[in-house]
C-alpha positions as CSV (number, residue, x, y, z in Angstrom):
1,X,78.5,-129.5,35.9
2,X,75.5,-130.0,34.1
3,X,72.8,-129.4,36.8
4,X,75.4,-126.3,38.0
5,X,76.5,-128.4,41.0
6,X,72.7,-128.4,41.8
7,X,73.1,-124.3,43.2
8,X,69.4,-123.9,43.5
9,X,69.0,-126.3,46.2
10,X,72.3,-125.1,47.9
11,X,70.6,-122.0,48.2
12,X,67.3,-123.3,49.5
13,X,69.1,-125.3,52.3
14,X,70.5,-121.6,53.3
15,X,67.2,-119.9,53.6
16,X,66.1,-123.1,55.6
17,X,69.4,-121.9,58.0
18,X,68.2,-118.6,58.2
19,X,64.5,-120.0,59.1
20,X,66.7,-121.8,62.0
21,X,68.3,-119.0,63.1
22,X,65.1,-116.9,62.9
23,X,63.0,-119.2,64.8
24,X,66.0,-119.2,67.6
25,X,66.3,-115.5,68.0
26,X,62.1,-115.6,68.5
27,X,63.1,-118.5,71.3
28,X,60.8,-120.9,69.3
29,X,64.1,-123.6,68.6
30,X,67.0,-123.9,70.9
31,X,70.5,-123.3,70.2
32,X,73.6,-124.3,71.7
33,X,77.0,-121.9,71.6
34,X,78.6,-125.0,69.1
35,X,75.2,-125.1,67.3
36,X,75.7,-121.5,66.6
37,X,79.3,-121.2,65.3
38,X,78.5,-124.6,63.3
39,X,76.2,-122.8,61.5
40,X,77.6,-119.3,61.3
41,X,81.1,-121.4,59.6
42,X,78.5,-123.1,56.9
43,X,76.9,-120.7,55.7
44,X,79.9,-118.3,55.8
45,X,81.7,-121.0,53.9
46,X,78.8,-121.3,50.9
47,X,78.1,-118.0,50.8
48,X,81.5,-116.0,51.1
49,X,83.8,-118.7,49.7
50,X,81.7,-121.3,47.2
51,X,79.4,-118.6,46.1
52,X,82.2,-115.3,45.9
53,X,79.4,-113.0,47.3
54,X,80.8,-110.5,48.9
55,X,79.4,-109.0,52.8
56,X,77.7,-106.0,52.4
57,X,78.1,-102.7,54.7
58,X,75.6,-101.9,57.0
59,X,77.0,-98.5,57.3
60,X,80.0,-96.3,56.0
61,X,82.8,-96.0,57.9
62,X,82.1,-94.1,61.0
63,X,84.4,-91.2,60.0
64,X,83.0,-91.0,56.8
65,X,79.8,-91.2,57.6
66,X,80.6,-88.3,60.3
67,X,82.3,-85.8,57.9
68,X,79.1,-86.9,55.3
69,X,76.5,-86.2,58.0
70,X,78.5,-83.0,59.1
71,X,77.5,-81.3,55.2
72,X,74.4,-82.3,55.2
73,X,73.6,-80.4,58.7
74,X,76.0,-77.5,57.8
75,X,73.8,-77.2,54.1
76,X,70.6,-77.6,56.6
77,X,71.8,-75.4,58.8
78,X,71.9,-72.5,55.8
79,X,68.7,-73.0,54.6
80,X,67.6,-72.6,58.1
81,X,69.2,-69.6,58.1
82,X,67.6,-68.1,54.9
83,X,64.5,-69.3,56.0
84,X,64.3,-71.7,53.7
85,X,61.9,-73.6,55.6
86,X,61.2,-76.6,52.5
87,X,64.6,-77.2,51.9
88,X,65.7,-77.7,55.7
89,X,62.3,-80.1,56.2
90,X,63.0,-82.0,53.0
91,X,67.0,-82.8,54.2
92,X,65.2,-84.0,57.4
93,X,62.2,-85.9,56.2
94,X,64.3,-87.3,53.5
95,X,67.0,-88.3,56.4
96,X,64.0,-90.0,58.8
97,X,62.9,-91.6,55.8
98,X,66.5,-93.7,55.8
99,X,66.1,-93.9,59.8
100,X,68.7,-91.2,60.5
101,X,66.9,-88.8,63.3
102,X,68.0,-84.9,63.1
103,X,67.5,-83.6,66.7
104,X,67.5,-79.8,66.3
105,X,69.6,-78.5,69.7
106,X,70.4,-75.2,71.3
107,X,74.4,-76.2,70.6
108,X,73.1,-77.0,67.4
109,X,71.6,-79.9,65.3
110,X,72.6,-83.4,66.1
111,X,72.3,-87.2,64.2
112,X,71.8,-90.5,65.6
113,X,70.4,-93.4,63.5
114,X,66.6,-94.4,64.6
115,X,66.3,-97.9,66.0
């Protein structure tokens, strides 16, 4: 316990994975089905379960993330419709910014994340 189960070179033998994994989704290393789920069950098993770190979210719950989105537009939407022109480019700039596209329709405007 004295070297804290040597953690620091736990860890850099999981960024050496990720290099792996990397390199194979560039094609530059080969990578069997087995190799994959081998891997994807190590590192799950350091990470999640020896380390307690917990998966983060890519996104909120699609329902969530709906009714969210839906009160963002609606604010947007009365801006527009005072002609505040700053406050309606600033929710969509600030949007883009976090790769969420606002696509201004004639049935209204519409959200779509930006690949």
């Amino acid at each position: 316990m004295n070297d804290d189960m040597n953690t620091p070179i736990v860890l850099s033998y999981l960024f050496d994975l990720v290099k792996i994994i990397n390199s194979a989704n560039e094609g530059k290393q080969h990578l069997t089905i087995n190799d994959i789920n081998e891997l994807k069950k190590l590192f799950e098993k350091y990470v999640f379960e020896i380390f307690g770190l917990k998966p983060i979210k890519q996104h909120a719950e699609k329902s969530d993330l709906s009714s969210l989105m839906n009160l963002i537009l609606d604010i947007r939407n009365e801006a527009k419709s005072k002609k505040d022109w700053a406050t309606a480019d600033k929710i969509r700039d600030s949007l883009n910014e976090i790769k969420i596209e606002i696509k201004d329709t004639k049935d209204g405007a519409q959200w779509d994340y930006k690949n």
